[in-house]
N, C-alpha and C positions, 0 to 999 in steps of 0.2 A: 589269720588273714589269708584268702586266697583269691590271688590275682585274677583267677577263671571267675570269680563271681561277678567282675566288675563290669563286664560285660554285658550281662543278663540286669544288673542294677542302673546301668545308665538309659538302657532299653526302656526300663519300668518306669524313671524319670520322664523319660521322652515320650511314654505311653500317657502318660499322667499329667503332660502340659507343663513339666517342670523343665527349670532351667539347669542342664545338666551341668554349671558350673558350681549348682552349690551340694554339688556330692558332695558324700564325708562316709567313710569307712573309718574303725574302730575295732579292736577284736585282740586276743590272748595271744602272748608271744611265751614261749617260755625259754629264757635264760638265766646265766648263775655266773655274776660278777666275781671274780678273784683276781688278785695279788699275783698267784701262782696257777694261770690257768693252764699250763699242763699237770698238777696234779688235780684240778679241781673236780675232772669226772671221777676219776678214784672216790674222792669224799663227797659226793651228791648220788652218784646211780642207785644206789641203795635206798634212801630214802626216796628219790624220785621212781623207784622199781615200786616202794611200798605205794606210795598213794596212786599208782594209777595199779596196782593190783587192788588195793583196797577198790578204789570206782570200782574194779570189774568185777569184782566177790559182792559188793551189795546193789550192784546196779539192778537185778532180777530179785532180788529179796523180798517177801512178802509177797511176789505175782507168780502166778501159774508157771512160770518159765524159770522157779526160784533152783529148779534142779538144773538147768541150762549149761554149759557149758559157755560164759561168756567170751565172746571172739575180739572185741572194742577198740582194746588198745595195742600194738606189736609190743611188747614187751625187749625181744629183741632188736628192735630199731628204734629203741630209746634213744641213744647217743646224736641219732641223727634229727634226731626232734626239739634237741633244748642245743644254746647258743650258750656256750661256755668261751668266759674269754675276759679281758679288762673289757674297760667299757669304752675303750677306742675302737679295740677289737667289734664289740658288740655291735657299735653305734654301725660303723663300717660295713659288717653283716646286715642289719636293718632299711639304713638304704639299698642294700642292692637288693633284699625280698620286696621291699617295699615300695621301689623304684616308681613311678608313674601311677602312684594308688594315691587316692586323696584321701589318706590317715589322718585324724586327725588326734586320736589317741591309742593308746598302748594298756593292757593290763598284764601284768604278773604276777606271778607267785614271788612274794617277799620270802615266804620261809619254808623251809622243806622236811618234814616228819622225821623227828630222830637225830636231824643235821644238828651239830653244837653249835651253843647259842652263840660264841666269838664269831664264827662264818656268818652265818645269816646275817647278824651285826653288821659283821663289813660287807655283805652282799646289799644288804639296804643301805646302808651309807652310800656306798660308791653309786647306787643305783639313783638316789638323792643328790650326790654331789659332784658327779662326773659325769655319766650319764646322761641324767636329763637335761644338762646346761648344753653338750653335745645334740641331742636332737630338736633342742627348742631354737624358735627366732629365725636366723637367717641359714644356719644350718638343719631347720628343721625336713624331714621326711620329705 
């Protein structure tokens, strides 16, 4: 979700005779629920290294461009890309990217390539059971 977009989106409403109160923005956050969120990037980068390495090794695959050298994702400014934290911590982060955007949903990645299954476990739990009680209702977004 990016806040530069909202701009050019309310424009296009108001281009189009709509009433710009019934925006709604929606789009991919990526975080990782834990217990222990300072060791939590220790036990995620890796797996979160593979899959956005994998996008980038089959992103060109089968097209003309398949020898490419794909440039897509930083690989080194992973850390600063995914929101690691409880999910007070999260929710906390959330609002203030999200601050004055009319979000009206969130998607995630539940599970991470290779992460053991007890983590993900409790990264979907807590994402189900703290989490989202946190951003829904009167505390929502």
């Amino acid at each position: 979700l990016n806040p530069a977009l909202l701009g050019p989106y309310l424009a296009g409403l108001e281009a189009g005779r709509h009433d710009t109160s019934v925006a709604r923005m929606a789009g991919t956050v990526q975080f990782f629920l834990s217990d222990d969120p300072d060791g939590a990037w220790q036990q995620v980068r890796e797996h979160l290294a593979y899959r956005w390495s994998s996008y980038n090794r089959y992103m060109f695959e089968g097209t003309s461009r398949e020898l490419d050298k794909p440039a897509y994702y930083d690989l080194d400014g992973l850390r600063d890309q995914i929101l690691i934290g409880t999910p007070e911590d999260v929710a906390a982060a959330l609002r203030e990217r999200l601050s004055g955007l009319p979000v009206t949903d969130l998607m995630f990645w539940g599970d991470f390539p290779g992460l053991a299954d007890d983590l993900i476990d409790r990264h979907i739990e807590l994402s189900i059971t703290r989490l989202a009680p946190l951003l829904s209702g009167e505390q929502a977004l």
